[in-house]
N, C-alpha and C positions, 0 to 999 in steps of 0.2 A: 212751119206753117206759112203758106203763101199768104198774101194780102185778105183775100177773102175769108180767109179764119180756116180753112180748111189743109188738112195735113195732104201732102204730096209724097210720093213715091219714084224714086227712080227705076223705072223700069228693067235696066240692067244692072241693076244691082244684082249681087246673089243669094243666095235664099240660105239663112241659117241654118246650124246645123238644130235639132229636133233633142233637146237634153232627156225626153222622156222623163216616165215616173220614178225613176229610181234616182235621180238627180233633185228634185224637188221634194223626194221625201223627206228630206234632213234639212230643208228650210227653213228659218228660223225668220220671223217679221219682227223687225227692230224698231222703235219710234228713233225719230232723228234728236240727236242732243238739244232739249230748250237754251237758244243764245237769249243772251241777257244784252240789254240795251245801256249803255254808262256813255257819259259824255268827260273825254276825256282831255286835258290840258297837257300837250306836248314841246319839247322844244323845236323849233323852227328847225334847228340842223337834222333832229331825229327824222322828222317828218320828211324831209327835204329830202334824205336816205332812202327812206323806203320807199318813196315817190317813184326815184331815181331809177333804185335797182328793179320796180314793177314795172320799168318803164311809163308810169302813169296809172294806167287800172292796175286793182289788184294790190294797189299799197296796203292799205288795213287789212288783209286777208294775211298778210306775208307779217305785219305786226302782232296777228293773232297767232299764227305759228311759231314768232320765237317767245313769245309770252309761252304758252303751253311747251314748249321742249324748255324750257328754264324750272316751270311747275313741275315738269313728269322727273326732271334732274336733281330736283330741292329734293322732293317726294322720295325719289329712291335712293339718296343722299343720308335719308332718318332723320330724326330732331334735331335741334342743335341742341 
């Protein structure tokens, strides 16, 4: 969206391709996963890690992924 609020087009761009109705049949509309909001107490070197390796943005995003691949790991791990 340019300044004025209004969405722009590039002119040469090229025109999608047309998925038709047989591609849209089998659609399926998902809601997106409710995140939860926690405020969370880290150590200065973990933080300082994941800073690092996002370059800057994008650190908590990369902290929520190895949180969840450790859950999906426990999970398929079974009980203790």
């Amino acid at each position: 969206m340019n300044d004025a609020g209004a969405l722009t087009k590039d002119p040469s761009a090229p025109a999608g391709d047309d998925l038709g109705p047989d591609f849209w049949a089998g659609a399926v509309v998902e809601q997106p996963a409710r995140l939860r909001s926690v405020h969370l107490k880290i150590d200065q070197d973990v933080f300082d890690f994941f800073r690092d390796e996002a370059g800057g943005k994008g650190h908590i995003t990369r902290m929520q992924n190895v949180l969840k691949a450790y859950a999906k790991a426990r999970r398929a791990a079974g009980p203790r």
